[in-house]
PyMOL CGO cylinders between C-alpha atoms (Angstrom):
from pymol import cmd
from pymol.cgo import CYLINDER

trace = [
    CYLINDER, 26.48, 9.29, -24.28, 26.96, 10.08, -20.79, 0.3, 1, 1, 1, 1, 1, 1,
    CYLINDER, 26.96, 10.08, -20.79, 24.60, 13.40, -21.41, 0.3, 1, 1, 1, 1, 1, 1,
    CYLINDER, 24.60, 13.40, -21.41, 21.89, 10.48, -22.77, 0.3, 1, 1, 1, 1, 1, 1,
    CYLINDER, 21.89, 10.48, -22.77, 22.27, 8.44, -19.40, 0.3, 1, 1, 1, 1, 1, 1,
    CYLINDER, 22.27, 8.44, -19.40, 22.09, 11.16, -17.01, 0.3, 1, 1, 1, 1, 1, 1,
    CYLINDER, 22.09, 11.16, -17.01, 18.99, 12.55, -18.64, 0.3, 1, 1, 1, 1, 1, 1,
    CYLINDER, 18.99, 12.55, -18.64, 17.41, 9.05, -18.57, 0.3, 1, 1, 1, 1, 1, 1,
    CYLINDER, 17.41, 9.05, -18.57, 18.07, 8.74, -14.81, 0.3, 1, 1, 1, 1, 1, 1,
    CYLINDER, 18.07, 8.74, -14.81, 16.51, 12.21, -14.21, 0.3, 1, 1, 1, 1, 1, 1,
    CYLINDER, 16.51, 12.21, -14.21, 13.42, 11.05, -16.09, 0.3, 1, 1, 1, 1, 1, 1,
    CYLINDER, 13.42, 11.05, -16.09, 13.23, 7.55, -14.30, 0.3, 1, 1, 1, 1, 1, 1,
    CYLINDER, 13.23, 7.55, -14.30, 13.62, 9.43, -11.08, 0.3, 1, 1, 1, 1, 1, 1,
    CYLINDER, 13.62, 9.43, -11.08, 10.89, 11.95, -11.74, 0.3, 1, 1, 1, 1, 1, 1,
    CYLINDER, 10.89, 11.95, -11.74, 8.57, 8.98, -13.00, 0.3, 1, 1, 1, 1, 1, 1,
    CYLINDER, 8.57, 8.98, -13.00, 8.67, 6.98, -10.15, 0.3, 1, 1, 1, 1, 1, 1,
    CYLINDER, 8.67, 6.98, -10.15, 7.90, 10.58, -7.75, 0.3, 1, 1, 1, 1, 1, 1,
    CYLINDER, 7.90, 10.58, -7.75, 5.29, 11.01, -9.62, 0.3, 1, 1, 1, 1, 1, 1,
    CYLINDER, 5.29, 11.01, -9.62, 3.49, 7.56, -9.40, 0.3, 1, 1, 1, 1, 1, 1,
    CYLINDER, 3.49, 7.56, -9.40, 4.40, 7.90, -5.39, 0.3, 1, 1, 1, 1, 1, 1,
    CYLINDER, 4.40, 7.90, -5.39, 2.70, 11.01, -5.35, 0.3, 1, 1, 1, 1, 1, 1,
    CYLINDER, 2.70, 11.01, -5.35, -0.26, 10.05, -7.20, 0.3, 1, 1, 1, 1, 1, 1,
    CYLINDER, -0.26, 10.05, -7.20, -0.82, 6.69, -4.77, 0.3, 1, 1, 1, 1, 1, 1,
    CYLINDER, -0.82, 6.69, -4.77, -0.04, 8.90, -1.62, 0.3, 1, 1, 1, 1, 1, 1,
    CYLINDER, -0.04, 8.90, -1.62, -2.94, 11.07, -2.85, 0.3, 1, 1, 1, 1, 1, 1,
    CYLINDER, -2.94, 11.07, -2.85, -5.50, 8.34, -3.61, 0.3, 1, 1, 1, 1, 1, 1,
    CYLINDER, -5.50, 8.34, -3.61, -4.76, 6.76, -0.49, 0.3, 1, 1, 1, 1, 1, 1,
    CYLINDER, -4.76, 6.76, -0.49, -5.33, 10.06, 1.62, 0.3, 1, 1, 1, 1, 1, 1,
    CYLINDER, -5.33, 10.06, 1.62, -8.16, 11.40, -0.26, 0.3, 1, 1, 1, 1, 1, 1,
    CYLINDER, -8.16, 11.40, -0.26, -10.44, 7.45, -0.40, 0.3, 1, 1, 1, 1, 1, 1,
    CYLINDER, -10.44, 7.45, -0.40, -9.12, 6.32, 3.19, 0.3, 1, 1, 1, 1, 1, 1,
    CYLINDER, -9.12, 6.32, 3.19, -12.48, 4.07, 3.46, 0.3, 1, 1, 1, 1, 1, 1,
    CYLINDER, -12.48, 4.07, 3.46, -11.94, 2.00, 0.83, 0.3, 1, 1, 1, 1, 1, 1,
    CYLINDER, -11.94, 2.00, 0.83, -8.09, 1.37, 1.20, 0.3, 1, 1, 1, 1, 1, 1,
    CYLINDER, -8.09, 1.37, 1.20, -9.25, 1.04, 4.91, 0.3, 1, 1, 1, 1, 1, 1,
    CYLINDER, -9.25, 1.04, 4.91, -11.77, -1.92, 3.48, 0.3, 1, 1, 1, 1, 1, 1,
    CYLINDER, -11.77, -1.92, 3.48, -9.52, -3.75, 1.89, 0.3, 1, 1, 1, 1, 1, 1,
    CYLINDER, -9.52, -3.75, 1.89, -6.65, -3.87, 4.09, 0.3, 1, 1, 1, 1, 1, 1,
    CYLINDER, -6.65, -3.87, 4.09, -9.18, -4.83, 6.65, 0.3, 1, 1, 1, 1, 1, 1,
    CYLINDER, -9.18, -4.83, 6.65, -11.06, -7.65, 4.31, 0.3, 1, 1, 1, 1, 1, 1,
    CYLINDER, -11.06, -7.65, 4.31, -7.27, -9.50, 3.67, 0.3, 1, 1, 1, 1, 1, 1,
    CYLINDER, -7.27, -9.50, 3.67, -6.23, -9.42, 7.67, 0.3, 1, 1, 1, 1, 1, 1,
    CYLINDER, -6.23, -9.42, 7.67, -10.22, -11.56, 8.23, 0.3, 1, 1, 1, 1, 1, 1,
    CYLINDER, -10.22, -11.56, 8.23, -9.21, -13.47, 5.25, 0.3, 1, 1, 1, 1, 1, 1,
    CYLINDER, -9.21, -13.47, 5.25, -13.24, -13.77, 5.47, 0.3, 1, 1, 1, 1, 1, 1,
    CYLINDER, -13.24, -13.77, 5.47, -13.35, -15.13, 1.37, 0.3, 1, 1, 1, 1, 1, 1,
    CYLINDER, -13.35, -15.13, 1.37, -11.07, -18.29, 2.08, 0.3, 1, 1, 1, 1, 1, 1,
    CYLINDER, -11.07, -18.29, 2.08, -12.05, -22.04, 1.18, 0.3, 1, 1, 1, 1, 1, 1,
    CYLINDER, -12.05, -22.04, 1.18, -13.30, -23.60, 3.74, 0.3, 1, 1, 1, 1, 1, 1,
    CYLINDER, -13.30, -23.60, 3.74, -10.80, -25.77, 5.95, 0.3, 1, 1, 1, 1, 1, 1,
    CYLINDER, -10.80, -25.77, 5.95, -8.00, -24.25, 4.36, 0.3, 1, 1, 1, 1, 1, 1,
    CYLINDER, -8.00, -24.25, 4.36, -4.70, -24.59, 6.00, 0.3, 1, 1, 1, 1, 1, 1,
    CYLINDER, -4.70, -24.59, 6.00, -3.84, -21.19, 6.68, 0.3, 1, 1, 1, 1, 1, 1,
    CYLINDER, -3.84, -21.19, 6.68, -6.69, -20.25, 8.35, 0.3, 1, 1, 1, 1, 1, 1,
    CYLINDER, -6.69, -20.25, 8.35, -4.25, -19.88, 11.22, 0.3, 1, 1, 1, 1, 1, 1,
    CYLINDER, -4.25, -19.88, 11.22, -2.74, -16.52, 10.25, 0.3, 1, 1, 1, 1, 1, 1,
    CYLINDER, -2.74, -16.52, 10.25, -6.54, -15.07, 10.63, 0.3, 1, 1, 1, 1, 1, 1,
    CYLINDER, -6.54, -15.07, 10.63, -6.75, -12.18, 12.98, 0.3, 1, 1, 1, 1, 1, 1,
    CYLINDER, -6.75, -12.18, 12.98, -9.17, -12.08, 15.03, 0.3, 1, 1, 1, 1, 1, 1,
    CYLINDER, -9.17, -12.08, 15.03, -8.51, -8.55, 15.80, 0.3, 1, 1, 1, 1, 1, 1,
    CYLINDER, -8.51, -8.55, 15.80, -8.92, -7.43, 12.00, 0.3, 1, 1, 1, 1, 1, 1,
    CYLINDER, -8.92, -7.43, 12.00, -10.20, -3.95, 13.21, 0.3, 1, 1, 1, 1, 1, 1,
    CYLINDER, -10.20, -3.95, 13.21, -7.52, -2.99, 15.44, 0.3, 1, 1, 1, 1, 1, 1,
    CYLINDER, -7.52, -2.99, 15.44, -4.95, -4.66, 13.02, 0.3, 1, 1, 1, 1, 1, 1,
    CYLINDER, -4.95, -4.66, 13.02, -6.10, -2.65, 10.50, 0.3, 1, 1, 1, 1, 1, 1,
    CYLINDER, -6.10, -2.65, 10.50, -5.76, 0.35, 11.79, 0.3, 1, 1, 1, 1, 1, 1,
    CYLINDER, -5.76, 0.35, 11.79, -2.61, -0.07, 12.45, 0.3, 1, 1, 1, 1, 1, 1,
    CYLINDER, -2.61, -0.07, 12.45, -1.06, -1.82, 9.39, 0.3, 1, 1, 1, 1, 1, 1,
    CYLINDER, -1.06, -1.82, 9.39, -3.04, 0.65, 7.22, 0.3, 1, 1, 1, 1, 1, 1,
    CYLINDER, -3.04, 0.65, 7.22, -1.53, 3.49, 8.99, 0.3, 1, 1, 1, 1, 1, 1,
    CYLINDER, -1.53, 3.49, 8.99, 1.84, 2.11, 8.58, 0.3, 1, 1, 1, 1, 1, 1,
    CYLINDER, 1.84, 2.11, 8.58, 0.86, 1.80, 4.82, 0.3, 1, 1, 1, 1, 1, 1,
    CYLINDER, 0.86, 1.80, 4.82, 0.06, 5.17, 4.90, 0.3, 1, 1, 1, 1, 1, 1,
    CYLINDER, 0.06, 5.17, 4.90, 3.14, 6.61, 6.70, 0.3, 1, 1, 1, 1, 1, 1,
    CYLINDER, 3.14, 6.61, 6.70, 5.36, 4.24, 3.88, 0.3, 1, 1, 1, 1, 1, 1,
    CYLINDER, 5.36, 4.24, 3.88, 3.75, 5.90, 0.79, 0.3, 1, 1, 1, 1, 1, 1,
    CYLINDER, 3.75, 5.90, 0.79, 4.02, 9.29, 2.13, 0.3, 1, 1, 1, 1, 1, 1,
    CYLINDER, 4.02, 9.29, 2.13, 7.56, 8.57, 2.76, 0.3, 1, 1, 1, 1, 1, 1,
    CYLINDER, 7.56, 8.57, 2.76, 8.04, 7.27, -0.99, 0.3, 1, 1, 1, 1, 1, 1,
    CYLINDER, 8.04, 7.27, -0.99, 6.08, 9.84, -1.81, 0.3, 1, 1, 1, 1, 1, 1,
    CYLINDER, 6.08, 9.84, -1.81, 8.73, 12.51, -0.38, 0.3, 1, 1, 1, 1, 1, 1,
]
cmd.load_cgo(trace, "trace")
């Protein structure tokens, strides 16, 4: 039984590498549309209008962007490792 758990672990951990590696390489290969969407949720440009929360807008989307997507993209290479 111990054999049986092991092996299950191994297969789990190999699972979850791959799926890392797979996202790591759509988000390196399609930057612009990863880039689009991370940039279309920080305007929060498809909101109803005089919602509440229209505070946490960003007004600088495109430099925000860059930056959180690039963090985004440092994280899954990391998982990806």
């Amino acid at each position: 039984m111990p054999c049986l758990r092991a092996f299950a672990k191994i297969l789990l951990l190999a699972a979850v590498g791959l799926f890392y590696s797979l996202v790591v390489l759509n988000n390196t290969t399609d930057f612009n549309s990863n880039y689009q969407f991370v940039r279309h949720v920080l305007m929060m440009d498809t909101t109803f209008p005089g919602n509440n929360g229209m505070w946490a807008r960003n007004e600088l989307a495109v430099l925000a962007s860059h930056v959180l997507f690039l963090d985004y993209w440092v994280g899954d290479c990391d998982h990806g490792l």
